[in-house]
N, C-alpha and C positions, 0 to 999 in steps of 0.2 A: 504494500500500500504506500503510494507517494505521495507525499507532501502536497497538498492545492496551491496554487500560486492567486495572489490576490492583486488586480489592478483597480486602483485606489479610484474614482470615480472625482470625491471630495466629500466635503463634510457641510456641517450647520445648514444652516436653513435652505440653500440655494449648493447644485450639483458641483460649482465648480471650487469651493471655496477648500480649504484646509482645515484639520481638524478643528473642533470647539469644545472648548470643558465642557465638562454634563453640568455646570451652573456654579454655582458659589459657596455649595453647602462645604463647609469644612469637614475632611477626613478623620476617621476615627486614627486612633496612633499608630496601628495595623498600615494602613494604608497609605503606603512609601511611594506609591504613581499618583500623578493626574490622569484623571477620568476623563475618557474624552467620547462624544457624539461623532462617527464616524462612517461615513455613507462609502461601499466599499462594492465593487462584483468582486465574487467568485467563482472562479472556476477551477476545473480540475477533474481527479480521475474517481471514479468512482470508488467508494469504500462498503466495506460488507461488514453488519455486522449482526449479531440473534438477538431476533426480536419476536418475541412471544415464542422462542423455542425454534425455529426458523429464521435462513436467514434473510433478510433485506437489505435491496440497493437501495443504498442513501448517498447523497452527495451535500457539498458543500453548499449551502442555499446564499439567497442574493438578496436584496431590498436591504441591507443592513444603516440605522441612519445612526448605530455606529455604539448601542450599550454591550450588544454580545451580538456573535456572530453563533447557530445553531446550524444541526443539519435536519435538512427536511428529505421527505420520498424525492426519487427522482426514476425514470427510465434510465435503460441501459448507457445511451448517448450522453455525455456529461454536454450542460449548455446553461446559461445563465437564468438562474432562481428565483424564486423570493427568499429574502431572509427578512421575518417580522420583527417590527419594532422590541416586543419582548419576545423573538421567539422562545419559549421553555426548552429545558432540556430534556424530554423524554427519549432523546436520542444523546448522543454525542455533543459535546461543546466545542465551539473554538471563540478564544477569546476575541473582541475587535482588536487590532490594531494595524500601524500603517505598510508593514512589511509581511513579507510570505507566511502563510499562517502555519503554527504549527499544529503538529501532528494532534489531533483529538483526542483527550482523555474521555474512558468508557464510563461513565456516572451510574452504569448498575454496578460498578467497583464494590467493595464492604462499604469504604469511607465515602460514599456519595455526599456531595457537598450541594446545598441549600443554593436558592438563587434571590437573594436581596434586592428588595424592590424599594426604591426611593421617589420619593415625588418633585417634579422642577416644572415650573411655567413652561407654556410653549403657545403657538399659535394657533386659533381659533383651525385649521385648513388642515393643521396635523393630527387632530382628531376628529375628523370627522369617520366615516364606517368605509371610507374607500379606502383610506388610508392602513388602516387594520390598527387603532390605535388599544392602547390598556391605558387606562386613565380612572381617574377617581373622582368624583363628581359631574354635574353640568348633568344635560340630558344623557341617555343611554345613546351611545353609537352604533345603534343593534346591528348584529353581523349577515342573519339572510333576514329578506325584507318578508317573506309572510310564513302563516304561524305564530306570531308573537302570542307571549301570553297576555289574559285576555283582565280585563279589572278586574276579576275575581280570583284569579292568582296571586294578582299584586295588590292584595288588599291582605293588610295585620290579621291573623286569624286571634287574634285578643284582643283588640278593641275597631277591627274593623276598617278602619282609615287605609289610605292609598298610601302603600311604601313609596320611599324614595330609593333612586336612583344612589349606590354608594361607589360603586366600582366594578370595572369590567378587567381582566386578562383576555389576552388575543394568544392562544397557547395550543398551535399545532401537534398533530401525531405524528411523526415518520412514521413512512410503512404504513398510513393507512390513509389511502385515496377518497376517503369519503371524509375524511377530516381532513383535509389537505389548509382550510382555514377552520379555525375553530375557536370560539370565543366562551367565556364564561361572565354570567352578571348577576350581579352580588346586590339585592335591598334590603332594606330595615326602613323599621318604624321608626321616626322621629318624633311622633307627639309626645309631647310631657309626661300623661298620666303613663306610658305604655314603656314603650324605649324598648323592646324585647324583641318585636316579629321581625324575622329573619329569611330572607329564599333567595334562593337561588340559583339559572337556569343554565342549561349547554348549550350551544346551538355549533353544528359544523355542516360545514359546505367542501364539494369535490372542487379541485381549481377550475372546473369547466361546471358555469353556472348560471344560473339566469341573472344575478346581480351584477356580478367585478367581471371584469377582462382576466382575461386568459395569463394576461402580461402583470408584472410586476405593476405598480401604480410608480406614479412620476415622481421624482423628487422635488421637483421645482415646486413652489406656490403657483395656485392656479390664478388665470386673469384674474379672479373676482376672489381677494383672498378675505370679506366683510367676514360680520359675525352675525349675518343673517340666518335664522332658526329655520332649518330647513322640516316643515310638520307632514312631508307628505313620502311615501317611501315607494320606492321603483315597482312597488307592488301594487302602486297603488289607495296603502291603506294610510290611514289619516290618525297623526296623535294627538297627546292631549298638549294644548297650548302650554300648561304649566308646568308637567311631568318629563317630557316626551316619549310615555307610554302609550300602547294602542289607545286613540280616541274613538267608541264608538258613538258618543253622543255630538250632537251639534247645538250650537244656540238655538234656540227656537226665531229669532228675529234674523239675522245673517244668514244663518246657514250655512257660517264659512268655520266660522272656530268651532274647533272640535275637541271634546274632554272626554276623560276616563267614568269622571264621578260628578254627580250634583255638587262633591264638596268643594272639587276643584272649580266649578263654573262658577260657581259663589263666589271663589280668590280671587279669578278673573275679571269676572264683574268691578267687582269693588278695588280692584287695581287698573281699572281704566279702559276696561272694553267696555262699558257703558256708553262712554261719550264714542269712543272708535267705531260702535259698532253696526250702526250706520250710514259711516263714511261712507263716500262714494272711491274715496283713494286706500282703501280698507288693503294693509298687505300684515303677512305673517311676520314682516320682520320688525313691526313696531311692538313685540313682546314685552312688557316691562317686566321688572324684577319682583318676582311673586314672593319672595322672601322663603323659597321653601327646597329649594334645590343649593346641593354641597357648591362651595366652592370648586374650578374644575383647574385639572394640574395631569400634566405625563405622568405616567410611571416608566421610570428607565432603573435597569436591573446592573448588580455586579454579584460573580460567582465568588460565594462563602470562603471558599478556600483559596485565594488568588489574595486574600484580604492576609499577609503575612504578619501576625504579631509577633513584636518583641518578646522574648522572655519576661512577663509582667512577676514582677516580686510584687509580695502585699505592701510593700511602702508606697509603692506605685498608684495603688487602688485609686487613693482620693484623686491622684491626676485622672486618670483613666475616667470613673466618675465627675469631675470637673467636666471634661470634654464634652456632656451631654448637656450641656446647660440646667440651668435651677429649674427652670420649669418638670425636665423629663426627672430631673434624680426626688425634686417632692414628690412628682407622682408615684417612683417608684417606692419613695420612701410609706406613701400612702400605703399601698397594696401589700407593704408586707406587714403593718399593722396586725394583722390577723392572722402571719405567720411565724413561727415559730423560728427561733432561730437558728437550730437544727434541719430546718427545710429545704433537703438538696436540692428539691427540684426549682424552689423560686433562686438559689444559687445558681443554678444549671442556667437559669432564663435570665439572670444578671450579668454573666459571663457571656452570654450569645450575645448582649445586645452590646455589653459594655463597648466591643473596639467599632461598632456603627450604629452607635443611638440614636440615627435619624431614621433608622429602617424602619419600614410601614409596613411590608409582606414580606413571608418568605415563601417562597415557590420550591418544592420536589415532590412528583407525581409518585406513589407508592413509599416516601420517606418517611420518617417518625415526626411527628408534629412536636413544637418546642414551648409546655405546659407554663404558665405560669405558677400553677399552685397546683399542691397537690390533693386539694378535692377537686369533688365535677369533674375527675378524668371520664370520657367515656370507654365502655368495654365493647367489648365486638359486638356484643346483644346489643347496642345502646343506638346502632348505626344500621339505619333500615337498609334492605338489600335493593336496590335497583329495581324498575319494576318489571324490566326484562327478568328477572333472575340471580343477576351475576350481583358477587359482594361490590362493595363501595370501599371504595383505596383514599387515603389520604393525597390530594393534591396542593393546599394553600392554604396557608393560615393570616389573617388579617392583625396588625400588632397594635399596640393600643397608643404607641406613637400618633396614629394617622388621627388620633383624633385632637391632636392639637392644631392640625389644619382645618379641619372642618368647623370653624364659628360656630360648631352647634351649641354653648353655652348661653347663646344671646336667647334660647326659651328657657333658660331658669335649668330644673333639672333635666338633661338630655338625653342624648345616647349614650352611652359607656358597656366596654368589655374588657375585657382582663384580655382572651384570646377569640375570635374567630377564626373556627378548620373547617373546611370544605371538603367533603368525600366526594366522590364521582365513582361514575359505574368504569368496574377494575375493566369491562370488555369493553367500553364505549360506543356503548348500543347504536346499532345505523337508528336515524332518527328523522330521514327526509330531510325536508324541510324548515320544519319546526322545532318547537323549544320545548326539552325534556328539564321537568325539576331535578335536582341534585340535593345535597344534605348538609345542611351548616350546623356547626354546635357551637354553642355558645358560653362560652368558662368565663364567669365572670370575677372579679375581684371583690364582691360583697357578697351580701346575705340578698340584697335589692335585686328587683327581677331587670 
């Protein structure tokens, strides 16, 4: 197996340019490189390796705008790929960077290493659903346009109300043609009294599809790069102004805006489709701000193990903890309140986060989840099986970092978790079209639901 050769395309925003740091956030002490956003093709020879007990052609995939380069399926002919913004590792990794890439470490290894997902501003044009972005907030950039689930999905089954939109992953399978794009979308309740309901959906698509082109998508900004709210989806179907969840309902007066829920038309209303709403210059991109959707941010990833720490002695700690700022070390100092100080495991989860305490997710599909405490672990019995049949595998856990991004304190008491893990079905059931639910658990850091 030889080596792939990599010709650099460019990086940041625009194809032609040189690398760009992945943003401003400062390195945990582990991490002796600059991070950088790196738009790159690859090509090269084909690699074999066993996947589900047989083996498959994978090659080095392309689209990379430069956080990790993965490998995706490929035919026997090696010829230029996509490589997705976060593709995951259910395959093989190769790091980004700007020379010949090396050889790929196998991540079914013993030590399989975790893939850290961090959040950094970007432009309205890079997450949109063409793009294949993973991102956290703002509307859902759903991945095939029909099928979507429907208000009754995405409604709290404990008080009801219409979830919001928390985050998506774009996290391809090698070796499997009907996931060739595959996305996961993660909501929760945010009203006050609740803060608990949880779901979350799969949705994959073969690269030849009724949606995206066949081809990578473009790196450039396209002419029109506004931040115009696109409510209407190549399917056809119509969301909701506030959410952008399916909208099956319309105003009863226009007949143009279209909601999930009476609750959201209500929000609507009284946030100023009243007077819009029988404009005669009536367009979907005068949205205002419903006050009810997360802040929206990239998610760009680095592999666990690539993050080299020093040999930390305990003198060291309080640096090490300094490096997270006051805000993340109260919080943590919060959560172990009601731990013991004997408690390996909220050790174990101090340590993981200590050399990159801005991490928000960690990504390994079939890996061991990384508990903050040791109650509310769940057992195998605790984790429904797929409704195909097949058990449900650990794929991603949500950290409770993320929610110092999301404002959601400005409702008084809000969201909060200790941990969210995501199971998915271990065979990942062909699914058409449409959108299979999956399995979130919820480990929180209190006694409070």
């Amino acid at each position: 197996m030889t080596e792939s050769c990599a010709s650099e395309k460019g990086a940041g925003t625009t194809g032609s340019r040189g690398p760009r740091p992945r943003g401003t956030r400062t390195p945990g002490p582990g991490a002796a490189r600059e991070r950088h956003r790196v738009r790159t093709l690859q090509c090269g020879d084909n690699q074999t390796r066993a996947l589900g007990g047989a083996d498959a052609e994978t090659r080095l995939a392309t689209k990379s705008r430069g956080r990790k380069q993965f490998l995706s399926p490929a035919p026997p002919a090696p010829d230029i790929r996509f490589c997705a913004d976060f593709r995951l590792p259910a395959a093989e990794g190769v790091p980004a960077h700007a020379g010949p890439a090396r050889r790929p470490r196998s991540p079914y290894a013993a030590a399989r290493a975790a893939e850290l997902g961090f959040v950094e501003a970007a432009p309205a044009w890079r997450l949109r659903s063409e793009q294949f972005p993973s991102k956290v907030g703002g509307r859902p950039a759903w991945l095939g346009a029909a099928g979507l689930p429907g208000p009754e999905e995405l409604a709290c089954a404990l008080c009801g109300r219409p979830l919001v939109f928390l985050l998506q992953l774009y996290a391809p399978l090698p070796g499997r043609a009907d996931a060739f794009h595959r996305g996961l979308f993660l909501f929760c309740c945010r009203a006050p009294p609740c803060c608990a309901g949880l779901r979350v959906f799969r949705n994959q698509l073969p690269r030849k599809n009724d949606f995206y082109s066949y081809e990578p998508p473009s790196e450039d900004p396209p002419a029109e790069t506004g931040d115009r709210v696109r409510l209407q989806l190549p399917s056809g179907a119509h969301l909701c102004r506030v959410c952008g969840c399916l909208g099956p309902k319309t105003c009863s007066r226009c007949h143009k805006a279209h909601y999930c829920s009476r609750e959201h038309q209500t929000l609507d209303w009284r946030s100023g489709h009243k007077q819009a709403c029988t404009s005669s210059d009536y367009l979907d991109r005068t949205i205002p701000d419903h006050n009810f959707l997360f802040p929206e941010f990239e998610i760009v990833i680095e592999t666990e193990d690539e993050i080299t720490p020093e040999v930390v002695e305990k003198e060291h700690e309080s640096e090490i903890l300094g490096s997270m700022g006051e805000a993340l070390e109260d919080e943590l100092d919060s959560m172990a309140k009601h731990e013991s100080k004997e408690d390996k495991i909220f050790q174990k989860f101090k340590t993981k986060i200590a050399l990159e305490p801005e991490q928000v997710l960690r990504y390994g599909r079939g890996i061991a989840p990384v508990w903050i405490s040791g109650e509310n672990i769940p057992q195998e019995k605790d984790i429904p099986n797929c409704p195909c049949g097949a058990k449900r595998i650990f794929e991603f856990q949500v950290m409770p970092q993320l929610l110092n991004h999301l404002k959601a304190d400005r409702l008084g008491r809000s969201i909060d978790w200790g941990v969210l893990a995501v199971f998915t079905c271990a065979e990942n059931c062909r699914l058409g079209t449409g959108y299979t639910e999956e399995f979130v658990w919820k480990q929180d850091i209190t006694n409070t639901p």
